[in-house]
C-alpha positions as CSV (number, residue, x, y, z in Angstrom):
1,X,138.4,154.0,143.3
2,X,134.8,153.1,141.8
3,X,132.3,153.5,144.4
4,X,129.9,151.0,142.6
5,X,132.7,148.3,143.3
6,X,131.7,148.2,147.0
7,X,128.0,148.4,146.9
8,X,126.3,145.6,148.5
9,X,124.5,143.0,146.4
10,X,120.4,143.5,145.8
11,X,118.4,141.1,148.5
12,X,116.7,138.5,147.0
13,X,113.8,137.1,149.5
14,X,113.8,133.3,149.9
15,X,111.6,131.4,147.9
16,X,108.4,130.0,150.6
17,X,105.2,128.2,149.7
18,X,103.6,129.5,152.5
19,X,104.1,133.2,151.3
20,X,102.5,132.5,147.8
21,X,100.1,130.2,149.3
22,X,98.9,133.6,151.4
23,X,99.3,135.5,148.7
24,X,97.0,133.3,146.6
25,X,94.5,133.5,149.3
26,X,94.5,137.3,149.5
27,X,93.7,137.5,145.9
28,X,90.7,135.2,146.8
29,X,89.8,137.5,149.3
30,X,89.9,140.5,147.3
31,X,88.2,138.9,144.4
32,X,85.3,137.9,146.7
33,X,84.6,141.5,147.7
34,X,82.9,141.7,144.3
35,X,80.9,139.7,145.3
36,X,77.7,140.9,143.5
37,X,79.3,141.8,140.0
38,X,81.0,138.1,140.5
39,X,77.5,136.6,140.4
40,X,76.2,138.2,137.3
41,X,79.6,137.7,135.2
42,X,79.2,133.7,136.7
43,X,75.6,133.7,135.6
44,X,76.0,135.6,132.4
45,X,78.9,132.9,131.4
46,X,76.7,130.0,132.5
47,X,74.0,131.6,129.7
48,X,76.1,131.8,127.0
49,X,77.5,128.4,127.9
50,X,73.8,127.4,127.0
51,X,73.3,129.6,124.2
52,X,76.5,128.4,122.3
53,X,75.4,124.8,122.7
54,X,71.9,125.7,121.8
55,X,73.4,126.8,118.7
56,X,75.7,124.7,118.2
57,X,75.5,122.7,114.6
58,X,75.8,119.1,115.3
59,X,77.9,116.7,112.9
60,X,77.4,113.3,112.6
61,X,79.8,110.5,112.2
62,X,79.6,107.2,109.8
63,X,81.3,104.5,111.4
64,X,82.7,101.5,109.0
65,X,84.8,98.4,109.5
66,X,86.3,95.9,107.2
67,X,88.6,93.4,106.9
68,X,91.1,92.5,104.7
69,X,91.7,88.6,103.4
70,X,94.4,88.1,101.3
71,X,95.2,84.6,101.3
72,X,99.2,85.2,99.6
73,X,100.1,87.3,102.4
74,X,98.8,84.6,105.4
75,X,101.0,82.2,103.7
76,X,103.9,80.5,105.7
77,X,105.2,83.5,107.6
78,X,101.3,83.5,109.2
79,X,102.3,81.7,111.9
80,X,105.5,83.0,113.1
81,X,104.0,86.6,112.5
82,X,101.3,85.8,114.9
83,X,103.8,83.8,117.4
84,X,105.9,87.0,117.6
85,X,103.0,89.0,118.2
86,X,102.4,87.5,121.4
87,X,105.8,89.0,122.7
88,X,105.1,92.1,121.2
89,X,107.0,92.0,117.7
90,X,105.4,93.3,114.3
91,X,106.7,90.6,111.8
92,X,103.9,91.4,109.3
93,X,106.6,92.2,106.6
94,X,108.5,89.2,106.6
95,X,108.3,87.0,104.3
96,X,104.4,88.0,103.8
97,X,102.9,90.2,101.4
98,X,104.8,92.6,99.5
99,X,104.6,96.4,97.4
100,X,102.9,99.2,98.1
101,X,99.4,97.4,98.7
102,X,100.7,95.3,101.6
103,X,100.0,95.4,104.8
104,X,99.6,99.3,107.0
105,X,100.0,100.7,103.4
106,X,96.1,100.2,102.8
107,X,95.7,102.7,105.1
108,X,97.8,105.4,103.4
109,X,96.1,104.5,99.9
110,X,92.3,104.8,101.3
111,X,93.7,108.4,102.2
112,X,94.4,109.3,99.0
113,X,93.8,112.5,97.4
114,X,93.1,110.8,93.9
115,X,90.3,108.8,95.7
116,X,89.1,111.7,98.3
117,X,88.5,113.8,94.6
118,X,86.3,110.7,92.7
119,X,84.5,110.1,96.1
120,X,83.6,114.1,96.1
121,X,83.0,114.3,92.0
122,X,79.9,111.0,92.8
123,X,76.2,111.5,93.1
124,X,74.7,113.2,96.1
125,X,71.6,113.4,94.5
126,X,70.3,114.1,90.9
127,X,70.9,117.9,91.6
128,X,74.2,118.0,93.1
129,X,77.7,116.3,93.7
130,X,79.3,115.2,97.4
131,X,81.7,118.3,96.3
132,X,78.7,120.8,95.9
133,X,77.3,119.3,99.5
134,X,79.9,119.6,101.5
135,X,81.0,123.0,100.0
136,X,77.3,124.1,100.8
137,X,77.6,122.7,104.3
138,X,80.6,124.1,105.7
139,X,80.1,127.3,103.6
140,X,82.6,127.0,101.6
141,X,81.0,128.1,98.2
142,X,80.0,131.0,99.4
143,X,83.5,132.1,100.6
144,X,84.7,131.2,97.2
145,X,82.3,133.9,95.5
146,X,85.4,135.9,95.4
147,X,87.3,133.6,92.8
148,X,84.1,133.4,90.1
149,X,84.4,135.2,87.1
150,X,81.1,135.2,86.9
151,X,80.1,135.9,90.8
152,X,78.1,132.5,90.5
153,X,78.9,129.7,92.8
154,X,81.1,127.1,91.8
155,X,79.6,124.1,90.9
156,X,81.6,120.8,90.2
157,X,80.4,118.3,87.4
158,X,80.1,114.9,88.1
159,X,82.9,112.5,87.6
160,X,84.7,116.2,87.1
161,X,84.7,116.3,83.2
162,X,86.7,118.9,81.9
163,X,87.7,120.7,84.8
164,X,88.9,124.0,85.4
165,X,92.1,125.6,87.1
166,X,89.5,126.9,90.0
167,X,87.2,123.6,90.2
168,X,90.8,121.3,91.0
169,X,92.0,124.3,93.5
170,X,89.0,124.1,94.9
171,X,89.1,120.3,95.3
172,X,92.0,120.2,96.7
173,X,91.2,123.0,99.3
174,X,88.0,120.3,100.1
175,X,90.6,117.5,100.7
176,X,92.9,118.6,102.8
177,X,89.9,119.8,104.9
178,X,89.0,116.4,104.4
179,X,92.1,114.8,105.7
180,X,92.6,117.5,108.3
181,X,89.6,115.7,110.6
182,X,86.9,114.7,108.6
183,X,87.9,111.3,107.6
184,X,90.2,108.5,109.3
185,X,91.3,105.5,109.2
186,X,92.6,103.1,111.8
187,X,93.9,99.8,112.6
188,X,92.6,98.7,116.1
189,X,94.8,96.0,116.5
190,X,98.4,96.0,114.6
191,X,98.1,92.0,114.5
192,X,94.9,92.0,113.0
193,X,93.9,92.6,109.6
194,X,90.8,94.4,110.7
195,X,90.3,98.3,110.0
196,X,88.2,101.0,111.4
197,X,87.1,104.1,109.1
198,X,85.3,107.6,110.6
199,X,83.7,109.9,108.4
200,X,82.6,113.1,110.8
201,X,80.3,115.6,108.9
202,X,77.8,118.5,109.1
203,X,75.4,116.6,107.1
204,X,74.2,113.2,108.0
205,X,73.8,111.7,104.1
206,X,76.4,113.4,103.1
207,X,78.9,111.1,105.6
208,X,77.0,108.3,105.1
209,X,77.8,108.8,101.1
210,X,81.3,109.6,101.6
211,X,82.0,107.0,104.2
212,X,80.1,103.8,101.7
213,X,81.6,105.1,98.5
214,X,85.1,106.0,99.8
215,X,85.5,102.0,100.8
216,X,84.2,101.3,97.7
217,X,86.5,103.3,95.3
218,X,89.1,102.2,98.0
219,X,88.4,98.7,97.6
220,X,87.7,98.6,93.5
221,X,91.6,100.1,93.2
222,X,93.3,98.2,95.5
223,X,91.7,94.4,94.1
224,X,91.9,95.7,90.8
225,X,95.8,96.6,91.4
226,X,96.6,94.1,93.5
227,X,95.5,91.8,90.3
228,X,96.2,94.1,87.5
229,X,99.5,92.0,85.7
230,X,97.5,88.2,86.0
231,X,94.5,89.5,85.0
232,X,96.3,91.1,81.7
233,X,97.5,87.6,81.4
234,X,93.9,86.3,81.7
235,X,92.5,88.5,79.2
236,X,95.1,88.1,76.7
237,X,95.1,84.1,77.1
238,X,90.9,84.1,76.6
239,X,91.3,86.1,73.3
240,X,93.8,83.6,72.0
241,X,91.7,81.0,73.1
242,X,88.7,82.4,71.4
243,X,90.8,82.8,67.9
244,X,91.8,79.4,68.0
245,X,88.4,78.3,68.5
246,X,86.9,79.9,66.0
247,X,90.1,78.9,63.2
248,X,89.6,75.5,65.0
249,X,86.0,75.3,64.2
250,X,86.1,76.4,60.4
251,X,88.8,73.7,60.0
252,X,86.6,70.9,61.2
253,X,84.0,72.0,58.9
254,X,86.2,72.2,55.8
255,X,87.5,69.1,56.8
256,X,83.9,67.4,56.9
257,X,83.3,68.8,53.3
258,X,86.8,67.3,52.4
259,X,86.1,63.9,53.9
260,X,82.4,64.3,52.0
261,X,84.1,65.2,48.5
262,X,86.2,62.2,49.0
263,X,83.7,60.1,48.7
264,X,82.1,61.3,45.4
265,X,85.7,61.4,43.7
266,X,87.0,59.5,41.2
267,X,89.8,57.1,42.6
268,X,92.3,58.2,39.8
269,X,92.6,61.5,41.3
270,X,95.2,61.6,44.3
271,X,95.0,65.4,44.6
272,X,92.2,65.0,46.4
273,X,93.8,62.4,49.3
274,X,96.6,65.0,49.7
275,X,93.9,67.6,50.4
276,X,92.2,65.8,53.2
277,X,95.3,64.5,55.1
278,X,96.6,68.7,54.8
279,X,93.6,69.8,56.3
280,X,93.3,66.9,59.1
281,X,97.6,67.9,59.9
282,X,95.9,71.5,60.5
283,X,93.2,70.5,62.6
284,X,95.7,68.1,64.7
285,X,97.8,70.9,65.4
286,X,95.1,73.7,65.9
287,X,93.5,71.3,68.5
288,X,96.7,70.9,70.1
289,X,97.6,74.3,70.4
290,X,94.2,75.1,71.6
291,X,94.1,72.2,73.9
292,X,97.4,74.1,75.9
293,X,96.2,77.1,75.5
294,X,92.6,76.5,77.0
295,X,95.3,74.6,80.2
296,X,97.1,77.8,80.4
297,X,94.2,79.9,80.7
298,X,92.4,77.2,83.5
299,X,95.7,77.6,85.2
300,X,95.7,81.6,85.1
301,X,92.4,81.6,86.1
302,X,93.3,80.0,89.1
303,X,96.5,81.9,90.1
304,X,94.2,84.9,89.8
305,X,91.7,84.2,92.1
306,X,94.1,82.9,94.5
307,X,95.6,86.4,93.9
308,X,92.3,88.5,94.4
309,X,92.4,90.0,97.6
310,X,88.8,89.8,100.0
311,X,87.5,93.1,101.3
312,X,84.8,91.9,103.6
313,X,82.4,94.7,105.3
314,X,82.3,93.9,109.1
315,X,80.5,96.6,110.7
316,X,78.1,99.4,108.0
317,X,77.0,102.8,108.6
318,X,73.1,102.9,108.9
319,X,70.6,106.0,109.6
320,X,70.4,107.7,112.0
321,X,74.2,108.1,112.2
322,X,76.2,109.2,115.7
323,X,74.8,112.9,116.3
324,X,78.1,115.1,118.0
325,X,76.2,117.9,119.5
326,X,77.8,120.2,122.4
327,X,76.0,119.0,125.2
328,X,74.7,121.6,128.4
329,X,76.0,119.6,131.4
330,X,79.3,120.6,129.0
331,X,79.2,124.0,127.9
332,X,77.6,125.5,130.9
333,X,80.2,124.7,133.6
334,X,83.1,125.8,130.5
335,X,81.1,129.1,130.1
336,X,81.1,129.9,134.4
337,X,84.4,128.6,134.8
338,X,86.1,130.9,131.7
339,X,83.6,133.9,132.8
340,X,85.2,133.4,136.5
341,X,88.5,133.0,135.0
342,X,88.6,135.9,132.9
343,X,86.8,138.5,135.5
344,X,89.5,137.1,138.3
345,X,92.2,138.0,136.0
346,X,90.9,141.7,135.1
347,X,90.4,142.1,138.8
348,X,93.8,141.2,140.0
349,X,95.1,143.2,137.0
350,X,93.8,146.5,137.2
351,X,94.4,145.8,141.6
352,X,98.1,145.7,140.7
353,X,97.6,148.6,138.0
354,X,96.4,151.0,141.1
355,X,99.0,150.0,143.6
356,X,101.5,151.1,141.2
């Protein structure tokens, strides 16, 4: 017979509050007998506390808000989009505007990598891109040394002509920087059109920059997409507008000189009569055709600006911009309170250490 097989089970002690609330409060107790070395580790926390926030680099943080207008997409589903948002339903995509440029979708293109990289490749200064900036700022070009061929610092050319392999690496390494907490965008409200864009950065222009011209490129693509197919329509309806005119106006002027001629020629002659009413059938029928045309084109020009989209600043980044600095009353209670954490922990370790 196994001997194990009747061996009592291990005790387990009952589970009490009041046992690890007195335990708790020996710790305390034994913690406290440090008293002394407790003081300077709470004191020496509260002065780095102070000394991190005194060196602390602040960022600063552009603040913009627009609006979008687009009169297609208020158009009869408006009003039962804003009647269902009073019981809480989103009804913004029935029936209103439609394709990729409708609607929460802005949001998603003004976070665009294609426009984060032609905000970057603009004008800081006459010296310098917003790439070269914020490279400089966060240190970034100086981590890069290691990729150089030529152990310089990686510059990035304006509009970024003739890019290398490294210069779009390194732009994309910048944008998803970017993306990761430098720049967003937000819609306050879901039933409103209005939206709220936040550019945080080390360098006060520099957000400012980014922030104005990132709306801007934003804006510039979406109107300019949003109207792309009429406005092809435009265009090609004012060039054949302008042809006609021109063919148009040499008519009437050969005609004239016909109608002139006519009056000089002998009577006899009947070549001449065909001549005139040939060139009068042409200028009937150019000034017909260019009398619809000119209708179509009034009519295009219409549709299109009943198309076009307004993007209406509400609220601009000026200087000085929103300073984000680590502030004492902050980082000197976080400094005592990790310094006491920490030394509490170390004691009660190495306590448990020498009872074993």
């Amino acid at each position: 017979m196994n001997p194990q097989s009747n061996a009592p089970y291990p005790y387990e002690p009952e589970f009490s509050f009041k046992k690890l609330f007195d335990e708790r409060k020996e710790d305390i107790k034994y913690i406290l007998t440090f008293k002394k070395i407790l003081a300077v580790i709470l004191i020496a926390g509260a002065l780095i506390g102070a000394l991190t926030a005194w060196l602390w680099t602040p960022s600063y943080t552009a603040r913009l808000t627009f609006v979008v207008d687009d009169s297609k997409s208020a158009g009869s589903a408006g009003g039962l989009s804003a009647l269902a948002g009073q019981f809480g339903f989103n009804l913004d995509g029935l029936g209103g505007a439609s394709g990729v440029l409708a609607g929460d979708n802005v949001e998603e293109l003004i976070k665009s990598t294609k426009l984060i990289k032609a905000t970057l490749l603009s004008a800081y200064d006459d010296h310098q891109t917003l790439a070269d900036r914020y490279a400089a700022v966060n240190k970034l070009n100086k981590k890069w040394l290691k990729y150089s061929l030529d152990g310089k610092i990686t510059r990035f050319p304006l509009n970024g002509i003739h890019n290398t392999r490294l210069q779009d690496s390194l732009l994309h390494e910048m944008t998803t920087l970017i993306l990761s907490g430098d720049f967003g965008i937000a819609k306050p409200d879901k039933k409103l059109s209005f939206f709220e864009v936040n550019t945080t950065m080390k360098d006060e222009k520099l957000a400012l920059l980014f922030c104005n011209r990132m709306i801007k490129q934003s804006t510039d693509f979406f109107i300019s997409t949003k109207t792309k197919r009429l406005r092809s329509n435009v265009d090609r309806l004012q060039h054949r507008a302008d042809s006609i005119g021109a063919i148009l106006n040499r008519k009437t002027y050969a005609l004239s000189s016909a109608n002139q001629s006519l009056l000089d020629i002998n009577p006899a002659y009947t070549t001449a009569n065909a001549n005139v009413e040939v060139r009068e059938r042409d200028k009937i029928v150019l000034t017909t055709i260019y009398s619809e045309t000119v209708k179509n084109l009034e009519s295009s020009k219409t549709m299109l600006a009943q198309e076009t989209p307004t993007v209406q600043i509400v609220d601009e980044p000026e200087i000085p911009l929103k300073k984000n600095k680590l502030k004492y009353s902050i980082a000197i209670p976080t400094g005592i309170l990790l310094s006491g954490i920490l030394f509490s922990l170390y004691v009660l370790i190495t306590r448990k250490k020498t009872k074993i």
